[in-house]
Backbone as a chain_set.jsonl record, in Angstrom:
{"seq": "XXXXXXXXXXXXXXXXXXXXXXXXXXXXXXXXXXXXXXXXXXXXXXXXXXXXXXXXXXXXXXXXXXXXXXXXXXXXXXXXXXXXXXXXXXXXXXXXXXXXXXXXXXXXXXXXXXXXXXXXXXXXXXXXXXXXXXXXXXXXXXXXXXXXXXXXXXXXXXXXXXXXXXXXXXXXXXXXXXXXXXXXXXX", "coords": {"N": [[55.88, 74.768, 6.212], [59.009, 73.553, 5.501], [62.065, 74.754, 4.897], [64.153, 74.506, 1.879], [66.396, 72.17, 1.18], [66.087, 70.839, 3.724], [64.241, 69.478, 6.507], [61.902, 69.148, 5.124], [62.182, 69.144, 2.536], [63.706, 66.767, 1.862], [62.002, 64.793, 2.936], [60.086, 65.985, 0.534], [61.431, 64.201, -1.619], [61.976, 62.056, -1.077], [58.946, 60.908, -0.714], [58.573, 61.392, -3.867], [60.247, 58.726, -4.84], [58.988, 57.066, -3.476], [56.443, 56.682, -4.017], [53.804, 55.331, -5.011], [55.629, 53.083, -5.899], [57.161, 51.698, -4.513], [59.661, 48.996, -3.458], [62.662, 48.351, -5.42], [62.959, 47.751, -9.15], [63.281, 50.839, -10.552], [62.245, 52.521, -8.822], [63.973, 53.616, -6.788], [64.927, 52.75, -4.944], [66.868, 49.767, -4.129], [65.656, 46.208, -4.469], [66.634, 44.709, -1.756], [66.468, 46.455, -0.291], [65.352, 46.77, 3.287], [62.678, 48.357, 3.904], [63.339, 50.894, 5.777], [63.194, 53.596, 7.262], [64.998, 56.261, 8.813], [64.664, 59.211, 10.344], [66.553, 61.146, 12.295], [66.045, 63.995, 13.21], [63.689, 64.206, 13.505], [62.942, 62.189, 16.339], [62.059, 62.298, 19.734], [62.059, 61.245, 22.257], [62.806, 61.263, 25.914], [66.349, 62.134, 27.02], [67.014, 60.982, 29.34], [68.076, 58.146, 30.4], [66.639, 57.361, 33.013], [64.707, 58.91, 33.683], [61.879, 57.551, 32.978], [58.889, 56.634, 31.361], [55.564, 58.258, 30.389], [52.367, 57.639, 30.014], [49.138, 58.683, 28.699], [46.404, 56.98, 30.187], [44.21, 56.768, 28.199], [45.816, 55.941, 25.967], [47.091, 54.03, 26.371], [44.999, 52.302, 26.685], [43.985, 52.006, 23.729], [45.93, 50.999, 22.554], [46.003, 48.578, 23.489], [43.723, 47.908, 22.621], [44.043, 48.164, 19.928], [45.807, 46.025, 19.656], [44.657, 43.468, 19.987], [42.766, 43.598, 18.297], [44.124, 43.225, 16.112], [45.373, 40.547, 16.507], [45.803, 37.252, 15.44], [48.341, 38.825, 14.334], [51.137, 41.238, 14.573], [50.939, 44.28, 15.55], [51.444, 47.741, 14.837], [52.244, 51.23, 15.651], [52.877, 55.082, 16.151], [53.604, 57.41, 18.119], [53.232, 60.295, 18.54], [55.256, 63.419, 19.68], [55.458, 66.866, 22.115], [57.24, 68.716, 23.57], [58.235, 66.369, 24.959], [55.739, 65.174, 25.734], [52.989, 62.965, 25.253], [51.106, 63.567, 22.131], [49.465, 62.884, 20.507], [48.155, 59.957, 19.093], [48.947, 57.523, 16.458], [47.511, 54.941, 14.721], [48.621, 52.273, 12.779], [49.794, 50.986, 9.52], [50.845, 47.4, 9.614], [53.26, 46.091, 7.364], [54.984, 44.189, 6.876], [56.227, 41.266, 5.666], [56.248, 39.389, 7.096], [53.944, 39.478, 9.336], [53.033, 38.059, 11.374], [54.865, 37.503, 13.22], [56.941, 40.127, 13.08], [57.592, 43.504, 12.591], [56.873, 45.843, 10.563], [56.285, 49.679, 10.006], [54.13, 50.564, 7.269], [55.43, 51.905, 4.614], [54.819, 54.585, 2.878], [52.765, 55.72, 4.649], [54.094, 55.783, 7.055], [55.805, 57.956, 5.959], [53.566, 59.765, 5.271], [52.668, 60.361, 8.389], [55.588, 61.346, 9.768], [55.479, 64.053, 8.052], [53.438, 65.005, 9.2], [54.681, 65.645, 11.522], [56.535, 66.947, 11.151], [55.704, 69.54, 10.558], [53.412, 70.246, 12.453], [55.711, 70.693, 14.483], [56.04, 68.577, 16.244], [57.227, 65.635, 17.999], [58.6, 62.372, 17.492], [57.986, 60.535, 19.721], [57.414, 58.148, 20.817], [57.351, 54.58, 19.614], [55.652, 51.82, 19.133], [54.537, 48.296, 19.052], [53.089, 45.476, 18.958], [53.477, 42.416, 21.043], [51.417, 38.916, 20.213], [51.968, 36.502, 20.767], [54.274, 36.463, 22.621], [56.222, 37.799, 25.654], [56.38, 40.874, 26.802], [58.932, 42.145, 26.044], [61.811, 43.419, 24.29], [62.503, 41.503, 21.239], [64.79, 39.941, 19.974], [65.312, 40.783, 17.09], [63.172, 42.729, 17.231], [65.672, 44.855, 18.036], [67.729, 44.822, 16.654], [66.73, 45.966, 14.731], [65.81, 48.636, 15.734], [65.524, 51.564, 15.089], [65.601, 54.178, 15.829], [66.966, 55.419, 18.373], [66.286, 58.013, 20.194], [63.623, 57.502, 20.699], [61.201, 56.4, 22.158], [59.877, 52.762, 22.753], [57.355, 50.764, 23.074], [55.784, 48.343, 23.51], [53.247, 45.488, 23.93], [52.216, 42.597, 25.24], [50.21, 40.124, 24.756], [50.387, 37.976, 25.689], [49.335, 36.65, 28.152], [46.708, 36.334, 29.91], [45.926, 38.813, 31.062], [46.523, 41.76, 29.518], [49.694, 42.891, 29.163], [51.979, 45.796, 29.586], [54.695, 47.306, 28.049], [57.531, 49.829, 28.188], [60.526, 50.648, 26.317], [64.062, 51.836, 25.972], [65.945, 51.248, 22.929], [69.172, 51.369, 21.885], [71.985, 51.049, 20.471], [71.469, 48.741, 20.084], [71.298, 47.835, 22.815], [69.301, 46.916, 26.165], [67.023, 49.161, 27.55], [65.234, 49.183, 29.934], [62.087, 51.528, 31.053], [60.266, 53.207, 33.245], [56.826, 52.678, 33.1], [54.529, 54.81, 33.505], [51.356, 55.578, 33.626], [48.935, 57.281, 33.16], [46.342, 58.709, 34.606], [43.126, 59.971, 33.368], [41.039, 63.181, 33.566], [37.822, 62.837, 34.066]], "CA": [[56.704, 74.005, 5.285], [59.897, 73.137, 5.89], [63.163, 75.307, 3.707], [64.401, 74.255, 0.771], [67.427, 71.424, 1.9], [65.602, 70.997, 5.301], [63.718, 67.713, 6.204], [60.528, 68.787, 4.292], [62.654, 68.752, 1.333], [63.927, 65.542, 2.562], [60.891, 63.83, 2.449], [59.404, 65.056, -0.711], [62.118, 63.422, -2.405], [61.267, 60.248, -0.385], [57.836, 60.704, -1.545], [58.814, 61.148, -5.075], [60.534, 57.538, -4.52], [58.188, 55.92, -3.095], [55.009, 56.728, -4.528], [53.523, 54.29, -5.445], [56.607, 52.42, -6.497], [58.017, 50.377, -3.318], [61.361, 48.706, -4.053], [63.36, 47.614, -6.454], [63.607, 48.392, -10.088], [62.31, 52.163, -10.906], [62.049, 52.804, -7.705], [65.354, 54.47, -6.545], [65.578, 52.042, -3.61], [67.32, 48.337, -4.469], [65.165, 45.789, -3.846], [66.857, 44.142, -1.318], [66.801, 47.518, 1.488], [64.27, 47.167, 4.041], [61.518, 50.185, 4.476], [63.408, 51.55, 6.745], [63.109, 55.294, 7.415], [65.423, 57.164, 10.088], [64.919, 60.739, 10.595], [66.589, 61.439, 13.85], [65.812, 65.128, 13.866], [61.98, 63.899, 14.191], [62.975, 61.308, 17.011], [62.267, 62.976, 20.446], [62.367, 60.865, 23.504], [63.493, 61.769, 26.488], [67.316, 61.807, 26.851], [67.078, 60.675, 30.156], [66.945, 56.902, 30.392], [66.203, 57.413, 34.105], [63.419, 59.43, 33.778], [60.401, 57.221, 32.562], [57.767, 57.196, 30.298], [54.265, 58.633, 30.98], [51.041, 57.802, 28.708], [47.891, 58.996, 29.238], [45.623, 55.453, 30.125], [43.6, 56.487, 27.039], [46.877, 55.928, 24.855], [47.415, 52.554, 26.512], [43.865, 51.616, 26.441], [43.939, 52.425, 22.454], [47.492, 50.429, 21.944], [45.635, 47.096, 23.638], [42.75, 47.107, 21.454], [44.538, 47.902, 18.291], [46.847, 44.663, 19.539], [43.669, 42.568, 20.395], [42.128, 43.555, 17.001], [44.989, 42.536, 15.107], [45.923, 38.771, 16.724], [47.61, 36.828, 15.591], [49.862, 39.43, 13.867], [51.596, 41.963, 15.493], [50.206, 45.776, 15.043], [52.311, 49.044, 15.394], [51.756, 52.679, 15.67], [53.422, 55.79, 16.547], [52.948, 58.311, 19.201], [54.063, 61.913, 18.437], [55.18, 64.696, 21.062], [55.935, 67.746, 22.16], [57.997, 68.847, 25.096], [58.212, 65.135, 25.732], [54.631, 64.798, 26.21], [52.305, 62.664, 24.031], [50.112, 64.764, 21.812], [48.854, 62.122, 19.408], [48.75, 58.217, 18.823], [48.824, 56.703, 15.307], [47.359, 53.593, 14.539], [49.64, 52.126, 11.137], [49.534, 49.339, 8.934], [52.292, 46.493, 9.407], [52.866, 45.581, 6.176], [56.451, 43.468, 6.96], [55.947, 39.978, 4.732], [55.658, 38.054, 7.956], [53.722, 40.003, 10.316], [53.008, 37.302, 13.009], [56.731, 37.559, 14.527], [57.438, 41.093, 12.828], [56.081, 44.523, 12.198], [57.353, 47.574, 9.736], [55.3, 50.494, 9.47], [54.118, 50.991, 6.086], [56.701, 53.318, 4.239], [53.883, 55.746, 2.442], [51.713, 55.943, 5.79], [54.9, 56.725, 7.983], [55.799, 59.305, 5.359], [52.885, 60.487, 5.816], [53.049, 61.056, 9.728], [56.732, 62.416, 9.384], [55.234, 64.953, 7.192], [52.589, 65.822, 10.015], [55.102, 65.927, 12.855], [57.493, 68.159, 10.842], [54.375, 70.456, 9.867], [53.501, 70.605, 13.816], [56.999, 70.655, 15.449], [56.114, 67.7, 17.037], [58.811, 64.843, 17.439], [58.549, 60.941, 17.135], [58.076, 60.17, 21.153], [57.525, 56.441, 20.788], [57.057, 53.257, 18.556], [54.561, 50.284, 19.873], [54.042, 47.237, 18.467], [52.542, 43.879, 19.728], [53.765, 40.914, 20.67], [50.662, 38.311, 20.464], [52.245, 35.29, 21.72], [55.706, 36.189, 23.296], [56.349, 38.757, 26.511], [56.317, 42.311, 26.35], [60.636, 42.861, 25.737], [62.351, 43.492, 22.679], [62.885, 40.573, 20.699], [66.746, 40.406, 18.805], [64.421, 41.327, 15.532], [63.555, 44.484, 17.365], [67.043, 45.106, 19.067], [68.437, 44.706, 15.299], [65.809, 46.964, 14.06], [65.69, 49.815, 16.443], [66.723, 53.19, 14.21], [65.335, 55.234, 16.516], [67.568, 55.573, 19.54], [65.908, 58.809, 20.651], [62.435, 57.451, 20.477], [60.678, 55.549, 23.32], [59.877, 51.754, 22.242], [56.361, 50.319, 24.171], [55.356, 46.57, 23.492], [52.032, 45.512, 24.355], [52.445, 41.588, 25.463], [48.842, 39.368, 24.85], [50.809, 36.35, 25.737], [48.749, 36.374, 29.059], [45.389, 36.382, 29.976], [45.53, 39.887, 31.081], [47.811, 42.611, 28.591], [50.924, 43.765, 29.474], [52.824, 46.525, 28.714], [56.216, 47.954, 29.539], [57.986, 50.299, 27.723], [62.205, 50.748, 26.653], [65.016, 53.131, 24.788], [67.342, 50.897, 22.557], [70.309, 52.414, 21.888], [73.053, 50.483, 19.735], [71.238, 47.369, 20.788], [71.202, 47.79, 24.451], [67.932, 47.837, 25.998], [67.035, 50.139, 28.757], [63.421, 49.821, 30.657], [61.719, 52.608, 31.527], [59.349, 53.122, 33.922], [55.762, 53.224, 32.395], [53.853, 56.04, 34.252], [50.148, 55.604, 33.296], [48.584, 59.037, 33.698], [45.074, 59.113, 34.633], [42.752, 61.43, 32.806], [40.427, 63.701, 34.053], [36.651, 62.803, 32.884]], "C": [[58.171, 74.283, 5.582], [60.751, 74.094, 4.725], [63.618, 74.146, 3.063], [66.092, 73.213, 1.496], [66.858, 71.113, 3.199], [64.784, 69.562, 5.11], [62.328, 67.915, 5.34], [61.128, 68.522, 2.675], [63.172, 67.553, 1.189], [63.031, 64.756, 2.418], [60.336, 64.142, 1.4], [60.308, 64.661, -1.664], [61.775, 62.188, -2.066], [60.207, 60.177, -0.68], [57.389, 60.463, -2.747], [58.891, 59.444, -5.2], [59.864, 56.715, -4.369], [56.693, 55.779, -3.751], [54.601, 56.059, -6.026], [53.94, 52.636, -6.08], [57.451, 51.052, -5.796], [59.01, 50.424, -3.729], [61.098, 47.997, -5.653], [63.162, 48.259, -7.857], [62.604, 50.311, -10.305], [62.174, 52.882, -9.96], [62.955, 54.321, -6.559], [65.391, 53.775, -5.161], [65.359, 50.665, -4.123], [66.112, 47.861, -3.559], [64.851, 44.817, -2.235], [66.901, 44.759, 0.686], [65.732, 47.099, 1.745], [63.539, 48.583, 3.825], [61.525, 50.384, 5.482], [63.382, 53.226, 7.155], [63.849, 55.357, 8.863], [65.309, 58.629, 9.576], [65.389, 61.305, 11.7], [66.409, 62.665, 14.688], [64.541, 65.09, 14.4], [62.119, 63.423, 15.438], [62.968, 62.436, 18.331], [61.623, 62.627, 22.411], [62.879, 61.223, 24.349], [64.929, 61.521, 26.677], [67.893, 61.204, 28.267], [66.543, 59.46, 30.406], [66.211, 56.839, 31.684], [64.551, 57.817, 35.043], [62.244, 58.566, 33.692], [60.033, 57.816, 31.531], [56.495, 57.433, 30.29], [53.544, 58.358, 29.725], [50.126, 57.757, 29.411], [47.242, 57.101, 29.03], [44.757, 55.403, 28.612], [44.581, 55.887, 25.732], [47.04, 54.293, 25.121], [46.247, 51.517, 26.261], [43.67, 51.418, 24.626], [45.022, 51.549, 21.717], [47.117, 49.236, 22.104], [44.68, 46.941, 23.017], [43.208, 47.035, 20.447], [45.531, 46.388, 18.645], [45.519, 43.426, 19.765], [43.195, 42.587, 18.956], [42.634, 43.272, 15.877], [45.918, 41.378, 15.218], [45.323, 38.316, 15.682], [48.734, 37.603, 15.286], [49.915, 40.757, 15.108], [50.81, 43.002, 14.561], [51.2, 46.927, 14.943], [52.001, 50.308, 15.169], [53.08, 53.495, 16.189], [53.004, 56.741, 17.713], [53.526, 59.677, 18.819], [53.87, 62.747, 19.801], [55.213, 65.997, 21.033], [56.167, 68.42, 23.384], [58.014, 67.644, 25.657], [57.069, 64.708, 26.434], [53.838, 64.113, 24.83], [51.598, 63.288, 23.695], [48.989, 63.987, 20.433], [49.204, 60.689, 18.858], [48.518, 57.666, 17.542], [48.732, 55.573, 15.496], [48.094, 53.092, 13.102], [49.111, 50.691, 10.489], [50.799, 48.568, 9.162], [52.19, 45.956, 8.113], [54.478, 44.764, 5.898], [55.58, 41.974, 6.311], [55.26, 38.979, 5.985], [54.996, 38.486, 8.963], [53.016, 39.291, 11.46], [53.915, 37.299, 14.216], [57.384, 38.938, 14.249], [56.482, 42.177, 12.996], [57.231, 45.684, 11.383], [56.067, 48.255, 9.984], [55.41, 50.91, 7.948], [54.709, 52.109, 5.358], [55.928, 54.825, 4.009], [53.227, 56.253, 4.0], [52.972, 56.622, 6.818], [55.808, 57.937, 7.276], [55.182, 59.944, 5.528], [52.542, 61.587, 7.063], [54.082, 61.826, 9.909], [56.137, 63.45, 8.795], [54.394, 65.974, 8.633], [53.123, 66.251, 11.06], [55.876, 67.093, 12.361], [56.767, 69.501, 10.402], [54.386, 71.495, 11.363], [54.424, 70.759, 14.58], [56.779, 69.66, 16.233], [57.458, 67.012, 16.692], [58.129, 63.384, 17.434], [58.997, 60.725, 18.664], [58.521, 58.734, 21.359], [56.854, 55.867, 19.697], [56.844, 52.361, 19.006], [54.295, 49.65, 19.131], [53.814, 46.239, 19.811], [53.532, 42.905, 19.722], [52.328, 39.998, 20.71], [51.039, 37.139, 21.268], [53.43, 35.01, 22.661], [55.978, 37.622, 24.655], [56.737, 40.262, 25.827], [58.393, 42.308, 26.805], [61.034, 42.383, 24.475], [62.821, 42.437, 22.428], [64.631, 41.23, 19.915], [66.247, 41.208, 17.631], [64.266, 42.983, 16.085], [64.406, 45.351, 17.803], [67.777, 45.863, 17.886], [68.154, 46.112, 14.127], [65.374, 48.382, 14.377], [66.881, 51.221, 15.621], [66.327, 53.9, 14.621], [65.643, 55.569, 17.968], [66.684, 56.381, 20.55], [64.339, 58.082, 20.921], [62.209, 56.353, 21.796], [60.278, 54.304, 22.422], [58.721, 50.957, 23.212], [56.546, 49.526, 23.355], [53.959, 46.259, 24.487], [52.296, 43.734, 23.881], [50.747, 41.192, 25.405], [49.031, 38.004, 25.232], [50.065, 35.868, 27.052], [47.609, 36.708, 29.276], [45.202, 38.027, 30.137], [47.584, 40.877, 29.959], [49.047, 42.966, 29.443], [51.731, 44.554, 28.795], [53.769, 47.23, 29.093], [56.793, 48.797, 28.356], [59.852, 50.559, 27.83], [62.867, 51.756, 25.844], [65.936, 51.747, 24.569], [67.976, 51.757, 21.946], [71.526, 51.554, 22.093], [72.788, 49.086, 20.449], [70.983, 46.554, 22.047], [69.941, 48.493, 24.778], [67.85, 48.414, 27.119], [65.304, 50.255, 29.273], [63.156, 50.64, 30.96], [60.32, 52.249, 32.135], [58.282, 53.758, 33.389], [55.136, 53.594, 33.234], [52.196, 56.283, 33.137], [49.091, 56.944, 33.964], [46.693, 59.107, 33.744], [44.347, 60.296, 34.21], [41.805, 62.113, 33.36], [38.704, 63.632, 33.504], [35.451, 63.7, 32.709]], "O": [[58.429, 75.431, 5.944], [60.179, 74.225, 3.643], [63.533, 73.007, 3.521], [66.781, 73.809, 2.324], [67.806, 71.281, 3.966], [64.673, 68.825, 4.131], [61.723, 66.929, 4.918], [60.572, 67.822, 1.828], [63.045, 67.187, 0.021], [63.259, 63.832, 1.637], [59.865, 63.18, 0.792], [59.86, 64.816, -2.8], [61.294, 61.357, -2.837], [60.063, 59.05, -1.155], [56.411, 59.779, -3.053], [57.897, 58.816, -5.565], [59.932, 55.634, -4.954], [56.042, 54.741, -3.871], [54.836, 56.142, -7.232], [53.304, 51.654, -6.461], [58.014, 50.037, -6.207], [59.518, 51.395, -4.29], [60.259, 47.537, -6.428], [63.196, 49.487, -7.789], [61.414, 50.576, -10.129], [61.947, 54.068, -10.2], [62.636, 55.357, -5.974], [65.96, 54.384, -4.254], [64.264, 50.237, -4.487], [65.622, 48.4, -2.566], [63.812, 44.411, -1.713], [67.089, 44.314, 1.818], [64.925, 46.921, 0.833], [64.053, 49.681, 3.61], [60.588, 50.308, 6.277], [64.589, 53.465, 7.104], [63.475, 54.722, 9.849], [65.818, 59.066, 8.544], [64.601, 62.091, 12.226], [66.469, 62.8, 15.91], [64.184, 65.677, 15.421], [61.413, 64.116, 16.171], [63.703, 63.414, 18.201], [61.105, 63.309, 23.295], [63.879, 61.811, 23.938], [65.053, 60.312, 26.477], [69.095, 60.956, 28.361], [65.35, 59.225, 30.597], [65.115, 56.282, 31.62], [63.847, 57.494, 36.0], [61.403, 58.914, 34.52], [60.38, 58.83, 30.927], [56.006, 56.321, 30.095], [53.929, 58.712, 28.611], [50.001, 57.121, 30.458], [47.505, 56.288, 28.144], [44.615, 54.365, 27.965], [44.09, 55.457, 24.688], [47.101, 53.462, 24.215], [46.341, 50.367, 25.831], [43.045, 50.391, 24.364], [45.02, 51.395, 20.496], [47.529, 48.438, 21.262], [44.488, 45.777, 22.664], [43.017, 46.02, 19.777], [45.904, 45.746, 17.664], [45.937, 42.287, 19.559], [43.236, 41.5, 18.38], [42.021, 43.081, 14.827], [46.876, 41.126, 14.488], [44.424, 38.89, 15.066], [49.864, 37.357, 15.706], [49.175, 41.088, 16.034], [50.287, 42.856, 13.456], [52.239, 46.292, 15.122], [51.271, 50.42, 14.184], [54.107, 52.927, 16.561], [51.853, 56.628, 18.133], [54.737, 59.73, 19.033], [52.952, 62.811, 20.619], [55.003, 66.498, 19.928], [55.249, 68.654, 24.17], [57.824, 67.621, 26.873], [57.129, 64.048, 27.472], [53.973, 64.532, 23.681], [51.029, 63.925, 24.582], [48.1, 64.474, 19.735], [50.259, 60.355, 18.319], [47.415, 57.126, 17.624], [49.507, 54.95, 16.222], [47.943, 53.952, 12.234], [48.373, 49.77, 10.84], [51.85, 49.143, 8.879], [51.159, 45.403, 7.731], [55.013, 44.797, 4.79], [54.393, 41.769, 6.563], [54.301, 38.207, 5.967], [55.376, 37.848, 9.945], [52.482, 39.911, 12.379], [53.835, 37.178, 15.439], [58.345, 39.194, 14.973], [55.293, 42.158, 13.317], [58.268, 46.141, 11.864], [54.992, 47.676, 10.143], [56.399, 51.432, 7.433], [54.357, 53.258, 5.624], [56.188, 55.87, 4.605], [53.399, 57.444, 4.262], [52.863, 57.754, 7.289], [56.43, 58.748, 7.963], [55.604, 61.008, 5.98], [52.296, 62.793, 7.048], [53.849, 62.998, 10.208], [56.607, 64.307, 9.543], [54.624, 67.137, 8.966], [52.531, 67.093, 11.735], [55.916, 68.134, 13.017], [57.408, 70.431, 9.912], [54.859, 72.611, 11.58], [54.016, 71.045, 15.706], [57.464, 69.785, 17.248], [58.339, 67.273, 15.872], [56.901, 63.417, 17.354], [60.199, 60.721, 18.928], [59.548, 58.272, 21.856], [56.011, 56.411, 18.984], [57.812, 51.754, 19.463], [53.684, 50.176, 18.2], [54.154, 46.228, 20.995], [54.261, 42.571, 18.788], [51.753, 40.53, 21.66], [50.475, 36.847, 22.323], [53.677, 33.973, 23.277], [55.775, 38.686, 24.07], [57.208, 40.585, 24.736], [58.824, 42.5, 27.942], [60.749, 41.38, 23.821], [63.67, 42.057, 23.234], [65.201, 42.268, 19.579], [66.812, 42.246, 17.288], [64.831, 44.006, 15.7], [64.086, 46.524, 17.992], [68.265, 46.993, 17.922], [68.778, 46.79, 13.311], [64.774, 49.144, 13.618], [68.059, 51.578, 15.587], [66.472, 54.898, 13.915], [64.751, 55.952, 18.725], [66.293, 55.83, 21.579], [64.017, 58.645, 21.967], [63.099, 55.628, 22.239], [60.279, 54.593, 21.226], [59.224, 50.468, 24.223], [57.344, 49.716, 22.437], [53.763, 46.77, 25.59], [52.508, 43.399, 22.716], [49.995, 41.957, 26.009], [48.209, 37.09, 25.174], [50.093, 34.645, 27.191], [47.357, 37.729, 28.638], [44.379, 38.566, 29.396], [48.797, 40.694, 29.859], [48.886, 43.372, 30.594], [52.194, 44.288, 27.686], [53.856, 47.759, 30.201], [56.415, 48.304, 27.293], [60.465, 50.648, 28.893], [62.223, 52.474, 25.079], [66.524, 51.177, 25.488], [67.504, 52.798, 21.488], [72.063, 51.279, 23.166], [73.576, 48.463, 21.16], [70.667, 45.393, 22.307], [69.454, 49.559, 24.401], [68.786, 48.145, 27.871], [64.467, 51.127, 29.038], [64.154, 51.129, 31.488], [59.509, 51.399, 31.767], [58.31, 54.961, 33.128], [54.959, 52.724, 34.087], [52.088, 57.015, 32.153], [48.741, 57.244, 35.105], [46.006, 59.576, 32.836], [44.704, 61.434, 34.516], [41.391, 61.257, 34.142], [38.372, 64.365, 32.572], [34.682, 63.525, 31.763]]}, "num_chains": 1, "name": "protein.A"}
């Protein structure tokens, strides 16, 4: 558990908030903010856009069914790390109003995970969502929407017969590809 002023105290105030309550009146968040959450001490991408991004094939294999199993809308998940390695993939709920062209992660559920990464010292590696009908690169929506500089950003494209998936770092709107490094596992 996290000290007293520290991010575990940090979130259970955000838990207080949110539970069960969402926005708007009672709430302690206007109805008009997004459910957005930044924590950037969680966020822990590499700082090297040069470097790449490695996922084990089981992580990618796991990111195209959850996007196959949730066409037409988009899907999203998290990946947590440590030492800049993946150590665990969340599957989430999108629960954004329009989730055919969007995706939030559900505020309670990515409270949740925050809670588990700051538990484990993990960090917030990357954030994947789907596109179903449009190429795997960040739309303006997710350009606009990117509060996690530090964090890797995959996309999993279904717009073609076979998946695609490419991974990027935005960072103040500017996007940056990275080379996805598919890591074969040992069986």
């Amino acid at each position: 558990m996290a000290s007293k002023g520290g991010i575990g105290s940090w979130l259970e105030t955000l838990a207080q908030r949110l539970s069960g309550r969402g926005r708007g009146e009672g709430s302690g968040f206007p109805a008009e903010w997004p459910m957005v959450l930044h924590i950037p001490s969680l966020a822990g991408g590499s700082g090297d856009l040069a470097k790449g991004f490695s996922l084990p094939e089981s992580y990618l294999r796991e990111i195209v069914a959850h996007a196959r199993e949730g066409k037409p809308n988009e899907v999203c998940g998290l990946i947590a790390g440590q030492e800049g390695q993946p150590v665990k993939l969340y599957r989430t709920t999108n629960s954004d109003p329009n989730p055919m062209v969007r995706y939030n992660v559900e505020p309670t559920e990515l409270l949740g995970i925050l809670r588990e990464l700051d538990e484990r010292h993990w960090t917030l590696l990357a954030i994947y969502h789907s596109h179903p009908a449009s190429e795997a690169y960040p739309s303006a929506t997710d350009t606009d929407l990117a509060f996690y500089p530090e964090a890797n950003y995959v996309i999993a494209s279904l717009a073609q017969e076979e998946p695609v998936v490419r991974a990027f770092r935005i960072i103040d709107r500017q996007v940056h590809e990275l080379e996805l490094d598919v890591v074969q596992e040992s069986r």
